[in-house]
N, C-alpha and C positions, 0 to 999 in steps of 0.2 A: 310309774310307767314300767309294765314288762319290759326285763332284759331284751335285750334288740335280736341278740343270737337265739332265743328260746320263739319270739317270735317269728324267725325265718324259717324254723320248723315248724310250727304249730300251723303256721296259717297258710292256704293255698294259693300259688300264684296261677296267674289270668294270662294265659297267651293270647294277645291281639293285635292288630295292628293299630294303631295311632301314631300322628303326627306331633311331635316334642320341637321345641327350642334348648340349645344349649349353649354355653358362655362360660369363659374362665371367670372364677369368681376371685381372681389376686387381679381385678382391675381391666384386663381385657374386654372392651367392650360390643368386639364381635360377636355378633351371633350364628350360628350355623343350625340348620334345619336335621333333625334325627328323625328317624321312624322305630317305633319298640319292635322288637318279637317278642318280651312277655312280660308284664307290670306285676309287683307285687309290694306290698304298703311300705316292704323295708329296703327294695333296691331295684333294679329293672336292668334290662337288656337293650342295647341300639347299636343300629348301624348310623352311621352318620362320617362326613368329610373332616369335621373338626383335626384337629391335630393333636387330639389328647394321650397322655400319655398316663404311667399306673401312677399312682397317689397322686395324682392331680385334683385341686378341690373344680368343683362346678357347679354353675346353677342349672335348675334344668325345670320347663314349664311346659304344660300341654299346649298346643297349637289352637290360635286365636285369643287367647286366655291372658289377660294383663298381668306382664312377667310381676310387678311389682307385690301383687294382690295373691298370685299362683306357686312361685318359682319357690324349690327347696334344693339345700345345699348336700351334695353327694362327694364320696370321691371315687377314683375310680379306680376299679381293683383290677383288670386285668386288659390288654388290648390284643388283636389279633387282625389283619390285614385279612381283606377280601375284594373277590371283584380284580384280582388284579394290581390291590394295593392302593388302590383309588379311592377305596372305601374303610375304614377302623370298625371293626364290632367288637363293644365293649360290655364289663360290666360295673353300675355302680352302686355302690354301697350307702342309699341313703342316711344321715345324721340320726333324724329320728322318723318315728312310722310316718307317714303320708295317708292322707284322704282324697283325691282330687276330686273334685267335685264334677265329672264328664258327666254331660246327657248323657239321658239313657239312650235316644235316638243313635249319639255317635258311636256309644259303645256298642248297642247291637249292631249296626251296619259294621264296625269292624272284626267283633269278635268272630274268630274262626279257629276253630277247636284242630289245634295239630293231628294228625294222622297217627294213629297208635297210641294216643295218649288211652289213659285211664277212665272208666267211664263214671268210675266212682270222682274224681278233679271236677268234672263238671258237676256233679250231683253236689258236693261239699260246696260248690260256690253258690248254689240255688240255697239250699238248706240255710247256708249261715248270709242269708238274706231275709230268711224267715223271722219276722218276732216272734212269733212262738217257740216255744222248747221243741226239740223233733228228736227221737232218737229211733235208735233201730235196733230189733235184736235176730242173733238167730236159733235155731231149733233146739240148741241147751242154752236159753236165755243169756247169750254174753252178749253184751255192748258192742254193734259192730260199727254205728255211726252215732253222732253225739255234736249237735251243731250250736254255735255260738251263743244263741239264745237258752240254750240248755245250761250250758257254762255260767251264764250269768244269773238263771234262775237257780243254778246249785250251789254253784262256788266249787263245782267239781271243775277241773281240767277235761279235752279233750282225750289226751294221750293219756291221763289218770282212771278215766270212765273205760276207754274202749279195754277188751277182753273180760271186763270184771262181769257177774251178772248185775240184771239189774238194781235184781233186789239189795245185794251188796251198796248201791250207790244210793237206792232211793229209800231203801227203811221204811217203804210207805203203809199208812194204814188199811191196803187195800193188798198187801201181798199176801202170799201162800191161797188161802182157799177163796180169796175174793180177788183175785186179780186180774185187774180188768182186760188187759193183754193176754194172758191166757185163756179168758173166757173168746174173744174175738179167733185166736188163731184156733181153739177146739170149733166154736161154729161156725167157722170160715165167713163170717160177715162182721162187718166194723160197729163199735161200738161207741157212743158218742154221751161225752156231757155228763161224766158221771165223778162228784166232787169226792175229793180224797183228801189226806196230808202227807205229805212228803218229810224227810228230813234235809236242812241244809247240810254240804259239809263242815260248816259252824257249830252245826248241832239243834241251831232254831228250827222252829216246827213251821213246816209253810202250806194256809189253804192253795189247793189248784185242781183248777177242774181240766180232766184228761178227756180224749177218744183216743182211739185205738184199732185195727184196722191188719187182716192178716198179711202179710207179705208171700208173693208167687214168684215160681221162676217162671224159666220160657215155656215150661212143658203144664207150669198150670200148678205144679206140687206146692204144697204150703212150707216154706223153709224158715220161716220168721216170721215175726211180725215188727210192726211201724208204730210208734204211738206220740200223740202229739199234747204238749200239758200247757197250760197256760196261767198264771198266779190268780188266784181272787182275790177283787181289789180291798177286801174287808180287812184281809189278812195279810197281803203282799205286802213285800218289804218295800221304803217308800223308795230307794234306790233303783232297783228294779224297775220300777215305772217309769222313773224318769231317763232310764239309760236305755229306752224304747220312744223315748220322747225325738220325735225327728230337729227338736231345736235347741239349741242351747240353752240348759236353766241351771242359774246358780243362787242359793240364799245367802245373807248377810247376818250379824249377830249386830247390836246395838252400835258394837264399836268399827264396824263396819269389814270385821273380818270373816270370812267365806266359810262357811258351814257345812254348805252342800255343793257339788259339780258332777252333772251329769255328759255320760261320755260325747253325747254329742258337744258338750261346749269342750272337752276334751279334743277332739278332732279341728274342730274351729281354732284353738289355741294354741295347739301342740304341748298342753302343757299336763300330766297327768293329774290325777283328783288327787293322790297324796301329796304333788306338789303347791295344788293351788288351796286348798284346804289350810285355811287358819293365817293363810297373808290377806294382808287388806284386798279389797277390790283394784285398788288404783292402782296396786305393785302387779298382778295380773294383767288387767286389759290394756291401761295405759292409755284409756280412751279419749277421745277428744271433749268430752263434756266434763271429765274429771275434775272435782271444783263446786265451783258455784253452780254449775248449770247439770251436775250431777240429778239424771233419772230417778234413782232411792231415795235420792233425799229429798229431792219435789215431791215425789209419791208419799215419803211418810209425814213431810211437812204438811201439807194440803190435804192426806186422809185420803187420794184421789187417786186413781192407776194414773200412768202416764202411758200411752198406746202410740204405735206406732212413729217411733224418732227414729229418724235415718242417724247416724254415726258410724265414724273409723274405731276401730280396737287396733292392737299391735298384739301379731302372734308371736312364738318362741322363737322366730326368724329374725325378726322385727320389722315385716313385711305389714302393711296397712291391710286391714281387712272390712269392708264398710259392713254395715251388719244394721237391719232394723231390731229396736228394741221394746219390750215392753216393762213397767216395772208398779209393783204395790207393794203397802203395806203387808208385815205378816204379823196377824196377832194369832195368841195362844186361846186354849178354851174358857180360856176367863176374859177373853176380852183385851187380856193385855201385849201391846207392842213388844214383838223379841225380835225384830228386825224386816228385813225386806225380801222381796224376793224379782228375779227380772228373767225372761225370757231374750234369747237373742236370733235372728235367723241370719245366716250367712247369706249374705245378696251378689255374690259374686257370680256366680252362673246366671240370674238374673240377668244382671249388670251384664254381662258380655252377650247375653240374646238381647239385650234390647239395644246395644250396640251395634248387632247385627241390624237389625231391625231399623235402627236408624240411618244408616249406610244406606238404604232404599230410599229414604226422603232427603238426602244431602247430594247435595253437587258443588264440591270444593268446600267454600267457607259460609254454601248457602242451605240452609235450611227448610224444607217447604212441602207439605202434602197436600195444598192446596192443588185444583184439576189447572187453572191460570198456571200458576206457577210449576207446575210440572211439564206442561205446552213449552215454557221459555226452557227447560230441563232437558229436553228432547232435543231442540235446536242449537243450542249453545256449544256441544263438541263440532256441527258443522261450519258454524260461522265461527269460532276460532281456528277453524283450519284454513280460512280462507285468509288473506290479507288487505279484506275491505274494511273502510272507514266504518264505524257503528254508532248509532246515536240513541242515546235513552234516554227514557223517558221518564218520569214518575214522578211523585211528591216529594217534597222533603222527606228525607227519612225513612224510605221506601228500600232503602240499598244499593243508588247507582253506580256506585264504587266496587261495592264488593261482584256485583255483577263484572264490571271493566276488568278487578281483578281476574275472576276467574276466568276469564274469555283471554286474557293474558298468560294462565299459569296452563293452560288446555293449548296454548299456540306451539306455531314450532320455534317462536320468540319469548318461549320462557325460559331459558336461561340469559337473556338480556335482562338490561332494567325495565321497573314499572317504575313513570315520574306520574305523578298528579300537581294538577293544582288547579286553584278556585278562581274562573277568569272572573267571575262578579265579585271580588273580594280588593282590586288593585284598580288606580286609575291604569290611563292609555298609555303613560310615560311608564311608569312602571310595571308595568304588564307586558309592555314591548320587549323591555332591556331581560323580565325573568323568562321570557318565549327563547327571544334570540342572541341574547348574551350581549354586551356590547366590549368595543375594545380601550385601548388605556386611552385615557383622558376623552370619553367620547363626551362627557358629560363638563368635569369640573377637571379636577387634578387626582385623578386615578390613577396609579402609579401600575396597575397589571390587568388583564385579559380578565374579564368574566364571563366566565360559559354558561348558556341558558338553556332552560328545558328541554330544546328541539337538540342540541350536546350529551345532555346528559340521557336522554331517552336512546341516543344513537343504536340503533340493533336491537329495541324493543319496543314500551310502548308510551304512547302519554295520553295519557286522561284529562281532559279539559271539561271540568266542572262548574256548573253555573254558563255553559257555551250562550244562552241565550241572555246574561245581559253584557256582551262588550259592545261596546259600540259601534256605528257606522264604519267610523275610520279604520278599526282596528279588525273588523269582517273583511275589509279589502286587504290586507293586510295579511290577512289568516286564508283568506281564498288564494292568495297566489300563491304561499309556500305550498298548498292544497294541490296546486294545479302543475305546479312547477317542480315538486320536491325539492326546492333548495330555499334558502333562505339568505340575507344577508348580512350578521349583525351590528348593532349600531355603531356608527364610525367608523367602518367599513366598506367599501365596495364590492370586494370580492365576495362571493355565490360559495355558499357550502350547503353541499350533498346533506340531504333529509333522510337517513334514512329512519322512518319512525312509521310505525302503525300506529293511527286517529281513534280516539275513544273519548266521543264528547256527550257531555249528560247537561240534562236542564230541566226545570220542573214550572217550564213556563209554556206555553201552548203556540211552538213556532210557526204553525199553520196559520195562525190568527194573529202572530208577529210580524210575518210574511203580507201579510193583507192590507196592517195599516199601517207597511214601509216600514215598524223598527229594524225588520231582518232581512237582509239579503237572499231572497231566490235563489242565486247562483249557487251561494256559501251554503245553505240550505239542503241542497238536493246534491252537494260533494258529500256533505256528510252525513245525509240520511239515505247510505248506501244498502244497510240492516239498520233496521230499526227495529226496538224492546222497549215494551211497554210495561214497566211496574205496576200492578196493582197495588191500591192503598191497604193496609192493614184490617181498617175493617169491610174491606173486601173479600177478605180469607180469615175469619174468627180461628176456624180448623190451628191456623196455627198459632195461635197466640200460647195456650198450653206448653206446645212444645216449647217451642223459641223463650217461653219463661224457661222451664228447663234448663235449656241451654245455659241460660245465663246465669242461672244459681251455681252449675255444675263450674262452669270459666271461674265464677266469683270463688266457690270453695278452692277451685286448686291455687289461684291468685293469693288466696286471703289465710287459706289453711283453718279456712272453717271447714263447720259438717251441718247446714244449712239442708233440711230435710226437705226443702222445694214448698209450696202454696198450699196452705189448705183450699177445700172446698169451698169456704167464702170467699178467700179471697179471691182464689181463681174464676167466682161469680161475677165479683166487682170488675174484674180486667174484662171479662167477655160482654158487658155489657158497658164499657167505654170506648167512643170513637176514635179514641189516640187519632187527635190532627197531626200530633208528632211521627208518626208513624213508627217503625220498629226503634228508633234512634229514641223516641219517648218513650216503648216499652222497657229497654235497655236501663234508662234513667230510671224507672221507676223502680225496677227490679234491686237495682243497686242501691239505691237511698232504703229501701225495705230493706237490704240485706245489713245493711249501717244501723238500723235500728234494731232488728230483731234479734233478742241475746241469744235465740238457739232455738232449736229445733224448726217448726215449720211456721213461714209468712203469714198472720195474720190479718184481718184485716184493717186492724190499728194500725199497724206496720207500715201500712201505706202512706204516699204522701194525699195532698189534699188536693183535689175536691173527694179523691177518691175513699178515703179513709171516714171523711163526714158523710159517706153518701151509702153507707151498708144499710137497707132495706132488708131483715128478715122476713117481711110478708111475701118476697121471692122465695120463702125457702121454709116449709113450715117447721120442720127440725134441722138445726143446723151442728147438731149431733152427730149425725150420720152422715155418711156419701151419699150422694146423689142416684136415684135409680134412673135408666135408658130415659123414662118418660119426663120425669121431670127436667134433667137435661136438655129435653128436647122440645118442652114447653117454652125454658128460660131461652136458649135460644131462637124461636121461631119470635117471642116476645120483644126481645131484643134486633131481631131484624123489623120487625115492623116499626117498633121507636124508630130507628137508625134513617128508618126510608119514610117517614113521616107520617104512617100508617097502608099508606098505597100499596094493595095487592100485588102489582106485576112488578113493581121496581122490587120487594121483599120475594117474589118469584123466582127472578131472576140471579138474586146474592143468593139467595137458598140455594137452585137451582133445583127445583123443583116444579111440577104444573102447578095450573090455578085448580084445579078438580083436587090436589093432595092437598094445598092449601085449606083452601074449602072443608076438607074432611079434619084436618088436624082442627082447625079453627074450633071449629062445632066438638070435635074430643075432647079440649081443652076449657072450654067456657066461655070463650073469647068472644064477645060481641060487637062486631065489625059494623057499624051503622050505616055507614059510607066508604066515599075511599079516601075522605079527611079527619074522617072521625075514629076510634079507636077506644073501646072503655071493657075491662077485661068484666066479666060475670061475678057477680056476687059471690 
C-alpha cells in the first residue's frame, strides 16, 4: 500500500454533503449523528455534537450502512467549535485508505461543488472514474492532466507525468512524425482506433489502441489536445485487466498461497497486493467456509466452478464483510493444474437496499407482501391505539402471537408487560390459580402469595391463546373479570383492579362454537371488540421466499453460519407445499435443512421428508439455471390449481386474478382443463 501521506496529495478529495455515524472506539458505545463537508479515501471533515477531542481514536460509518460491515477507525487530528459551541467541526485522519461503497443515487443528490473551487477538482474526479487511460496535453506537448487509469496502464505517477511531454513518458511507436495527437490537434478533428506501442515505465512494451481528439478554449482556439488509450487484450498486462475488473479476483498456487490480487479485492480487504501476495488464502480472508467447506478446493476437487456462495470474509479492520463468491480450477497450457482461481463481489450496498426494501413489507416482527396481509398492516397502528379487547383468528401456525405482540409494542402500553399463555393447554383448576393468582394455603399448605397473569400483566397486556377451548365454567369466569375489571384471586375475597389490555387468539371457528352452545355469546362479543383474521400460508405463496429468507438470515447470525439461502429447487418444493403447519412448519423446516446442509445454499436433499422425496424435475426442464418470469409463472398458477383441487374460481380468487386471465395463461401454458374436477397438464 501507498504511503498514506503521499496519497493525501496525490488524490482528489470530494466536497459533499452526507450523513455519518460516529462512536469512541476505547468502548463507548454511543453513537452521535455527523454530516461531512468533504470526503476523501484517507480522512474526511464533520461537524457533528459528539465530544471528541484531538487524538481521539473513532469509528465512523456512512448513514444507514451496518456499522459492523462499514465503519473504519480514524483519529482525530484537529477540533474547533461552531454554531455557538453546540456544534465540534473536525478533522480525521483515517488508519488506512477507505472505499465506501455510497450509491450513486445518494452521492449525486448530495454532491455540491463549493463556490470557487477549481474546475479542474471536479474534472480529475470524472477522469479518474474513467477505465480508460485519459490524458491531456497542451500546445508544446506537456502533460497537463494524467488520470488514474493512465497510472495504472503506465506505472507512471500522476505528479511524475504532469509538466513532462508526452513523448517523454510514452516512448510510443507512433511519436514524432506519426503521432496520432498531433495529427488530431493539426486537423482540428478526433482521431479514433488507431493501435500503437507504448513504453511502460518498467520498460515492458504495451499494445494499446488510442483516439485522440483536439482540445478548445472558450473562444473556439485549439490550445491542446486530449487523448484516450486503452491496452489490447492480446498484449495487456494481466494485472491491468484485472484492476478494471469491478470484483474482487484473486489466484492460488497448489499450496494455496495467493499469486495474484486485483485492486478491487484490495479495496474490499483493505489489505494491499504486496501485502496479500504469497500468504495463504485463509491468513487473508479468514473466511467463514475456510476448511473443509473451502470454495478452491471443491472447485479443484470436482473439476467444477463453484458459482454463486454467499459468505463473510474479515477485512483489515476485522469487520465482517459478506461477499458472493465464485471459484475454479486454473490450469496451464498443457493442461496441467497450477491452482485456482475465485472472484468475489462485495454484497454490502446490496445488503442495505434490500434492507431498505424490506422495511416496506415488515410491520414490527411481521413480515408480509401479501395484499391480506398488508389490509391487517394498514389497521394495526389504529387498533393498537385504541384500548379495546382484540380477537384473532387463524390456523395454527399462522402467527397469532406475533400479531398480539405487535398490537402491544405499537400501544401506549408498551412499556408495560406482554404475559401470554395457552388457555387450551391447563385444566380449570389450574388455569384459574395461573389467571388470578391464588393466596397462602388456598389449596394445600402453601406457605406464600402466588400472583397470576391478570398481576403480572398489570399496566400492559395478556394474550390468551387457544381462548376457544376453556371451558363453560371458566367463560363465566373470564366474562366477569371482562365485564368488571377486577378479579378475585383464589382464597380470597377481596376484588383487585384489572388493569390489563385482552388479546385472545383461537384457531377454532367461535361463530359455529357459539351455535352448538360450546361458547358463550356474552364472552364472545366482549372480546370480539376488533377482530384479525390470519390468512393460512398457502393463502399467500408471495411470501414463503421471503419468510425463508428471513429464517436462514436469524439462523446464520444464531448459528454464525454463512448459509447462502434455497436454491431454485428447492425454493420449488416449498411453493408447491400446503404447509398445514403454517409458517411455524415453514420455520421447522427451514432449520432442520439448515442442520443438515454443510454450506452454501439449501438443497433440495436438505430438506426433510415428504419434501425431500418429492423433487419432480419434470416441473423444471433445467434445473441448472434460474428460473425465467414465465416458467415461474407456469409453476405457480400449477401449483394453485393442485392446491384448490383444479376449480377455476377458487384458483381465481388465491391468484387474484379474472377467469378471462386464467383462461389466457391456461391455453399459453398447455394446460388442459377438461372440467372443473379434472385437471391433466398437455403433453
Amino acid at each position: 500500500m501507498q504511503n498514506i501521506a503521499s496519497e493525501r496529495r496525490s488524490l482528489f478529495r470530494m466536497p459533499f454533503n452526507f450523513k455519518f455515524h460516529l462512536r469512541d472506539s476505547l468502548g463507548g458505545r454511543q453513537t452521535y449523528p455527523a454530516n461531512s463537508l468533504d470526503v476523501h479515501p484517507c480522512g474526511i471533515q464533520i461537524e457533528t455534537e459528539a465530544p471528541v477531542v484531538p487524538n481521539m481514536m473513532v469509528e465512523l460509518w456512512p448513514d444507514d450502512f451496518i456499522p459492523n460491515n462499514h465503519y473504519t477507525l480514524g483519529e482525530v487530528c484537529w477540533v474547533e467549535k461552531v454554531n455557538g459551541g453546540e456544534t465540534n467541526r473536525c478533522g480525521i485522519s483515517f488508519k488506512r485508505r477507505i472505499d465506501w461503497q455510497i450509491p450513486l443515487p445518494l452521492l449525486s443528490k448530495s454532491y455540491d461543488p463549493p463556490l470557487g473551487s477549481e474546475p479542474f477538482g471536479c474534472c480529475a474526479f470524472v477522469l479518474d472514474s474513467i477505465i480508460d487511460g485519459v490524458f491531456s496535453v497542451d500546445h508544446e506537448w506537456r502533460i497537463t492532466t494524467f488520470n488514474r487509469a493512465a497510472e495504472l496502464l503506465t506505472g507512471w505517477k500522476r505528479e511524475e507525468a504532469i509538466g513532462k511531454t508526452c513523448q517523454e513518458v510514452f516512448h510510443a511507436s507512433a511519436c514524432n512524425k506519426e503521432c496520432v495527437l498531433a495529427e488530431s490537434v493539426k486537423t482540428k478533428k478526433p482521431v479514433e482506433n488507431r493501435s500503437v506501442f507504448i513504453t511502460h515505465a518498467s520498460g515492458r512494451r504495451l499494445g494499446v489502441t488510442i483516439s485522440a481528439m483536439p482540445l478548445h478554449d472558450a473562444k473556439g482556439k485549439v490550445v491542446g489536445g486530449v487523448q484516450v488509450f486503452r491496452g489490447v487484450k492480446a498484449v495487456l498486462d494481466r494485472d491491468i485487466i484485472l484492476d478494471n475488473i469491478a470484483d474482487g479476483v484473486f489466484t492460488v498456487d497448489t499450496q494455496w498461497r495467493i499469486t495474484s490480487f486485483n485492486r478491487a479485492a484490495e479495496l474490499v480487504t483493505g489489505l494491499s497486493q504486496a501485502e496479500a501476495i504469497g500468504k495463504s488464502c485463509s491468513e487473508v480472508f479468514h473466511a467463514s467456509i475456510c476448511g473443509k467447506s473451502c470454495a478452491i478446493a471443491h472447485s479443484i476437487s470436482t473439476g467444477k466452478p463453484q458459482t454463486n456462495r454467499c459468505i463473510t470474509i474479515q477485512n483489515v479492520d476485522g469487520a465482517k464483510v459478506p461477499v458472493s463468491i465464485c471459484a475454479a480450477p486454473l490450469y496451464d497450457n498443457s493442461g496441467n493444474l497450477i491452482g485456482g482461481v475465485e472472484t468475489f463481489r462485495d454484497l454490502r450496498v446490496m445488503l442495505s437496499l434490500q434492507s431498505r426494501l424490506c422495511r416496506r413489507e415488515k410491520l414490527g416482527s411481521i413480515i408480509s407482501k401479501s395484499p391480506s396481509m398488508k389490509a391487517i398492516f394498514e389497521i394495526l397502528p389504529q387498533i393498537a391505539e385504541s384500548e379495546s379487547n382484540v380477537l384473532v383468528l387463524g390456523n395454527s401456525g399462522t402467527g397469532k402471537e406475533l400479531i398480539a405482540r405487535t398490537v402491544h409494542d405499537m400501544s401506549r402500553r408498551s412499556d408495560g408487560p406482554f404475559v401470554a399463555i395457552n388457555c387450551g393447554a391447563l385444566p380449570d383448576t389450574l388455569l384459574e390459580s395461573e389467571l388470578f393468582g391464588c393466596k397462602a394455603g388456598a389449596y394445600t399448605d402453601a406457605k406464600g402469595d402466588r400472583q397470576g397473569r391478570f398481576a403480572a400483566a398489570n399496566g400492559g397486556t395478556l394474550f390468551l391463546d387457544e381462548i376457544g377451548d376453556i371451558s363453560p365454567a371458566m367463560q363465566v369466569k373470564l366474562l366477569r373479570v371482562l365485564e368488571s375489571k377486577s378479579y378475585e384471586p383464589l382464597g380470597s375475597s377481596k376484588s383487585v383492579q384489572a388493569d390489563v389490555r385482552i388479546i385472545a387468539a383461537t384457531n377454532r371457528d367461535l361463530e359455529k362454537e357459539m351455535r352448538e352452545g360450546r361458547f358463550r355469546d356474552d364472552l364472545f362479543y366482549r372480546l370480539n371488540v376488533v377482530k384479525i383474521t390470519l390468512p393460512p400460508l398457502r393463502e399467500r405463496p408471495g411470501d414463503i421466499p421471503i419468510l425463508a429468507d428471513h429464517f436462514v438470515e436469524k439462523l446464520n447470525i444464531e448459528k454464525g453460519r454463512d448459509i447462502g439461502g434455497l436454491s431454485d429447487e428447492a425454493l420449488r418444493l416449498l411453493m408447491t407445499y400446503e404447509f398445514p403447519g403454517n409458517i411455524r412448519e415453514l420455520q421447522n423446516i427451514i432449520e432442520y435443512a439448515f442442520i443438515i446442509c454443510p454450506g452454501g445454499m439449501i438443497e433440495p436433499q436438505h430438506l426433510p421428508s415428504p419434501l425431500s422425496g418429492s423433487f419432480d424435475e419434470s416441473l423444471c426442464e433445467t434445473t441448472s439455471r434460474r428460473m425465467t418470469l414465465d416458467e415461474m409463472e407456469k409453476m405457480a398458477i400449477y401449483a394453485a390449481l393442485k392446491r384448490n383441487n383444479w376449480k377455476r374460481m377458487a384458483t381465481c380468487k388465491e391468484l387474484g386474478i379474472s377467469k378471462d386471465t386464467l383462461r389466457r395463461k391456461i391455453g399459453k401454458y398447455g394446460f388442459n382443463v377438461v372440467d372443473e374436477e379434472e385437471f391433466v397438464e398437455a403433453p
